[in-house]
N, C-alpha and C positions, 0 to 999 in steps of 0.2 A: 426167199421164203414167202408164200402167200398165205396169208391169213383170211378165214374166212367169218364174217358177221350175221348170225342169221336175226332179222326184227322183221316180225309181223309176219312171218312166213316168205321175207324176200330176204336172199344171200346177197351181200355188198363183200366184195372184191376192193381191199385198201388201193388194189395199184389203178382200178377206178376211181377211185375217190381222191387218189392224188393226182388224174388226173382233172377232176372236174373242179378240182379246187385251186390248180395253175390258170384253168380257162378264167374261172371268176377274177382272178386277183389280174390279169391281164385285162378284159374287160374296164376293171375300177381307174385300173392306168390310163387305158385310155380318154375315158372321160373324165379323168382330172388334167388331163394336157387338153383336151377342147376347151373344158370349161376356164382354163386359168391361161396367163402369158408365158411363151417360153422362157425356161431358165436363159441368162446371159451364159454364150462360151467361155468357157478359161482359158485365160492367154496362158500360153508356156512361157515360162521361164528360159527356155534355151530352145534355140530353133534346131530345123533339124539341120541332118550334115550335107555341106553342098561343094561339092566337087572335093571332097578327100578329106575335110577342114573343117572342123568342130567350133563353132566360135559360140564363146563364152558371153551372156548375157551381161551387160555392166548393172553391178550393185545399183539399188536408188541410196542416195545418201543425201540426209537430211541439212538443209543450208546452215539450221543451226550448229551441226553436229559437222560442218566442214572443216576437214584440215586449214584450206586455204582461210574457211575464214579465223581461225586459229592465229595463223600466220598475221594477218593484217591487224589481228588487233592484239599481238603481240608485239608488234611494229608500231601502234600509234601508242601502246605503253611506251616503249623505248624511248620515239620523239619526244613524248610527255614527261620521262624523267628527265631527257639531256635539258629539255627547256627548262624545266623545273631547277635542276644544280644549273643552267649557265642565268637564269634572272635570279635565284638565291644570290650567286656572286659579285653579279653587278651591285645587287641591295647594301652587301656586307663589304663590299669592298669601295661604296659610298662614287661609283659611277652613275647609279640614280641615288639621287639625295631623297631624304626626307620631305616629304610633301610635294614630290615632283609625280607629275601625272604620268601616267602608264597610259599610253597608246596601245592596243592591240595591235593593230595593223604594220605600226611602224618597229613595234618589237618583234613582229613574225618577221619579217623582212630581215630584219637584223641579227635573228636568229638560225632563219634560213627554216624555218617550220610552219606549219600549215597554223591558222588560227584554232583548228579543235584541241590537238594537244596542247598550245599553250594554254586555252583557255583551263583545261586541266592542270597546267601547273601554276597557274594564276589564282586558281582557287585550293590547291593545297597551299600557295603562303597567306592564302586570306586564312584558315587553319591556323598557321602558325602565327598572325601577327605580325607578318612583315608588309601586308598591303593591306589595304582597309580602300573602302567603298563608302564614298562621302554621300550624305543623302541628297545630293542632283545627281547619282550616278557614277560621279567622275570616281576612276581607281586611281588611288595615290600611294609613293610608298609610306607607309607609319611610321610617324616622328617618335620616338620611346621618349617618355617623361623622365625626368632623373627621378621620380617617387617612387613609379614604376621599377626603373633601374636599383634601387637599391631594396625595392621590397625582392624582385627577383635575384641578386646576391644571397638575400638573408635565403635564400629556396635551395640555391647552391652550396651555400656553407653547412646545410643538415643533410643534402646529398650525396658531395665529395667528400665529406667528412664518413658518412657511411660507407663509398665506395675506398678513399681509403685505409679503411678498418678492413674489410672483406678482402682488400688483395693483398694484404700484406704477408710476405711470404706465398705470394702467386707468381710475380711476376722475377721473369729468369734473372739470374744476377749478373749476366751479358748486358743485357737492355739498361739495368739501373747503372750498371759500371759505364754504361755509353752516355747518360742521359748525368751520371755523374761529372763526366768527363766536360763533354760541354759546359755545363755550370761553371766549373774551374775554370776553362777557357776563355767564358764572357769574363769571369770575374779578372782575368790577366788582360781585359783590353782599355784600352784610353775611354774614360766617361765619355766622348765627344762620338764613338764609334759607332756605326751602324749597321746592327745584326736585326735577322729576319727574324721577326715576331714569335715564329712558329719554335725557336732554338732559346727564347724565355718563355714560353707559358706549356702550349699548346700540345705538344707532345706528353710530359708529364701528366698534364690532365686525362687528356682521349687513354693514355697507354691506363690509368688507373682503373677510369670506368669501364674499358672493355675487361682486366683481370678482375674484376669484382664477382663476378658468373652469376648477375642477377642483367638480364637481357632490358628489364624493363628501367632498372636505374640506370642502364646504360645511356637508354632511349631517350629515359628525363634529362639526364646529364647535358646529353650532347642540344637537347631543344634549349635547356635555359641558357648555354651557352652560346648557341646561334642569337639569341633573343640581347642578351648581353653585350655581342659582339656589334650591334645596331649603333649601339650609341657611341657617339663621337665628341669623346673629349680627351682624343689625342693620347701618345704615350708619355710615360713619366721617368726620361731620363734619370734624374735623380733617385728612384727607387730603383732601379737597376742592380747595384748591387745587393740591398736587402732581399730584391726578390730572386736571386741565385743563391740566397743564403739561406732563405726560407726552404725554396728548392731543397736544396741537399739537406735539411734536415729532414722532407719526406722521404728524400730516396733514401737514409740512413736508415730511418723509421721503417719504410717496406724491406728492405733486407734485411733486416732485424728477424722479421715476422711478428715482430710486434704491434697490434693490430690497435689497442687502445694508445700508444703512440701515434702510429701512424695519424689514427683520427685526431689526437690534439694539433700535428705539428698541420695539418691540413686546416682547419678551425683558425689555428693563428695564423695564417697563409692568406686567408680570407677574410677574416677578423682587417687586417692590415690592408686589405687592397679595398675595402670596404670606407675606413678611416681616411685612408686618403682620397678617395673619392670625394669625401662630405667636406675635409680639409679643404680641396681647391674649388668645392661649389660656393663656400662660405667666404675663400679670400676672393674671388669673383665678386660676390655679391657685395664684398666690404668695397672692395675699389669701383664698381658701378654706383 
């Protein structure tokens, strides 16, 4: 449809003026591409097809955001924990003593691990307390004072005693009828006898504080007792049988589900291993 314009006595024709208004806007193009620098081309993403075969352009993927690098430093975690649990055990199991000096170099070797993960798990037991860093630098393992050691009981006896109170009636009555069992077993053997550590204490405890279902008393639990287990003054034959009888009073007490039992026969469990502790620093001290 033509529309017609009449001004001033002259007719304009729109499909004139659409054209004379392409010319212009073509014209202004071209003097903004003289006057200014060419745009840069855009790479394609995908080339084109050459001989039948479509090939697909490879993603950019950022270093940070690399699988692999994923991979590698999920791996020097690893190294960093095995180091971490195999020099914890050396500490606790009194292969490095107290105030023996820790070599970096000779522990990686010995561990078969590079020195960055150890030094990661070198500095999680500076955390915990099992190595300390003397000031000329040297790392040594930490001697535990007996003042320390007994202020850290009394941490454990308001702890285990909570934890406890919380499993009682948690944990299955398989496991106590097992851990019952055992006790009776130590208690039928010759004083002179020697059973693994783990078959008087250690199970009863770990099996408490994991039924308790607070994650974090779990976590104190098991640190005071790593902390505890530093110090070295030996076991105590002689209490042997009180502490299997202690024992079976808390396993009676958790399959009770008795909870405020639970927590006294745990309290006097600790109370007692506390007492004798101070008992043999004291008859030490009288014969020195």
């Amino acid at each position: 449809m033509v529309v017609n314009w009449y001004t001033s006595g002259v007719r304009l024709d729109f499909r004139v003026l659409h054209t004379h208004i392409a010319m212009t806007a073509q014209a202004t193009t071209k003097r903004q591409r003289t006057s200014s620098p060419p745009a840069p081309k855009l790479q394609k993403s995908v080339p084109r097809r050459s001989s039948g075969t479509r090939p697909v352009a490879a993603p950019h993927v950022d270093e940070a955001e690399s699988p692999l690098a994923d991979v590698e430093e999920n791996a020097d975690q690893s190294l960093s924990e095995r180091a971490h649990r195999a020099l914890m055990g050396m500490i606790l199991s009194g292969e490095l003593a107290p105030t023996e000096v820790i070599t970096e170099r000779q522990i990686a070797i010995q561990l078969g691990v590079s020195r960055t993960p150890l030094r990661e798990a070198i500095r999680r037991l500076e955390g915990a307390r099992l190595l300390e860093r003397q000031r000329s630098g040297v790392l040594v393992v930490r001697a535990l004072p007996i003042e320390e050691y007994i202020s850290i009981l009394d941490v454990r006896r308001l702890l285990e005693s909570e934890a406890a109170r919380l499993a009682a009636g948690q944990i299955p009555l398989e496991e106590l009828e097992r851990l019952r069992g055992r006790a009776n077993a130590v208690l039928a053997l010759p004083e002179d006898a020697v059973i693994p550590a783990a078959a008087e204490d250690e199970d009863l405890h770990l099996m408490i504080a994991a039924s308790a279902g607070n994650p974090v008393l779990e976590e104190m639990i098991l640190a005071m007792r790593t902390r505890t287990s530093m110090f070295r003054f030996g076991r105590f034959p002689a209490r042997r049988r009180d502490v299997m009888r202690e024992h079976l009073a808390i396993v009676d007490a958790l399959a009770s589900g008795n909870g405020a039992l639970a927590q006294q026969a745990m309290e006097q469990h600790l109370d007692q291993v506390r007492a004798t502790i101070i008992a043999r620093l004291t008859d030490s001290r009288r014969r020195g």
